[in-house]
C-alpha positions as a Python dict, from the first residue, in 0.01 Angstrom:
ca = {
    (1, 'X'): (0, 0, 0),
    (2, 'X'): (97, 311, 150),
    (3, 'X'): (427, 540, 109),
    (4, 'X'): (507, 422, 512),
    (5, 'X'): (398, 81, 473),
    (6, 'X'): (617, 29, 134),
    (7, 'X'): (937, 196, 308),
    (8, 'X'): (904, -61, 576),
    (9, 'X'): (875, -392, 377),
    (10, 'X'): (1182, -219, 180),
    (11, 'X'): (1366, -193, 490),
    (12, 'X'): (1257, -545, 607),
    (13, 'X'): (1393, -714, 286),
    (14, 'X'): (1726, -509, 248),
    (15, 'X'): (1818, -655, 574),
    (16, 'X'): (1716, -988, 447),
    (17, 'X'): (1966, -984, 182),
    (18, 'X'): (2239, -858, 413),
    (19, 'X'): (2173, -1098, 685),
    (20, 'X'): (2128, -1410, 383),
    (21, 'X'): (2468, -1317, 247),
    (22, 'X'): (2605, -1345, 606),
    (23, 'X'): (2404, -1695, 601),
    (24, 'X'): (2133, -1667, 799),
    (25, 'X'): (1798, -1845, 643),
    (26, 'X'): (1448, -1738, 544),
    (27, 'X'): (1351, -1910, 816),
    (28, 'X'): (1550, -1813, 1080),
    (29, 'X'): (1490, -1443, 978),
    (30, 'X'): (1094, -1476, 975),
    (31, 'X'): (1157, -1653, 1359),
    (32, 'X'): (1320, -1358, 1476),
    (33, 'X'): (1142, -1109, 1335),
    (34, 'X'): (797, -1268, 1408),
    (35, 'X'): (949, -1332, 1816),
    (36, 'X'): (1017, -925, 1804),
    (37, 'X'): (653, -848, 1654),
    (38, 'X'): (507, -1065, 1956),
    (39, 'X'): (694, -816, 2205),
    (40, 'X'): (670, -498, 2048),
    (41, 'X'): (261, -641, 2024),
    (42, 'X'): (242, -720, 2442),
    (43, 'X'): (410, -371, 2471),
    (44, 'X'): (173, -173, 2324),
    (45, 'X'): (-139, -364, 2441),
    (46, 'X'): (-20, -351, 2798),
    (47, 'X'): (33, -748, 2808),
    (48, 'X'): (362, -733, 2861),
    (49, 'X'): (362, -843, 3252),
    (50, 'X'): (291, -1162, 3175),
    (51, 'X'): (635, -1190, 2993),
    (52, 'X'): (909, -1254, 3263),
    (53, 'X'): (1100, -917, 3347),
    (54, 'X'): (1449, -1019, 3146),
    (55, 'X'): (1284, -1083, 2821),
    (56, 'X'): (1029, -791, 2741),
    (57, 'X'): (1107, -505, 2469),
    (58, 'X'): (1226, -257, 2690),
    (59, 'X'): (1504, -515, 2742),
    (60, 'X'): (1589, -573, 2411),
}
């Protein structure tokens, strides 16, 4: 694992643990995160205009 990849799994399970103590679950978390993945993914491979205007990343 790289230096950049290993900082951001770091980052992704510090805010875990803050957002678990506040009581959200594993499962919500990996929802969320996975639903932001899918529209940072249509951004960058130009599939975002088949997303409705209101919910793409720019909008986020």
């Amino acid at each position: 694992m790289t230096a950049v990849t290993h900082d951001i799994v770091a980052k992704l399970w510090n805010l875990r643990n803050v957002l678990k103590d506040d009581g959200v679950t594993y499962h919500q978390y990996v929802t969320e995160l996975t639903y932001l993945l899918f529209l940072k993914m249509a951004r960058e491979t130009g599939s975002e205009d088949q997303l409705p205007e209101s919910y793409r990343w720019a909008d986020l």
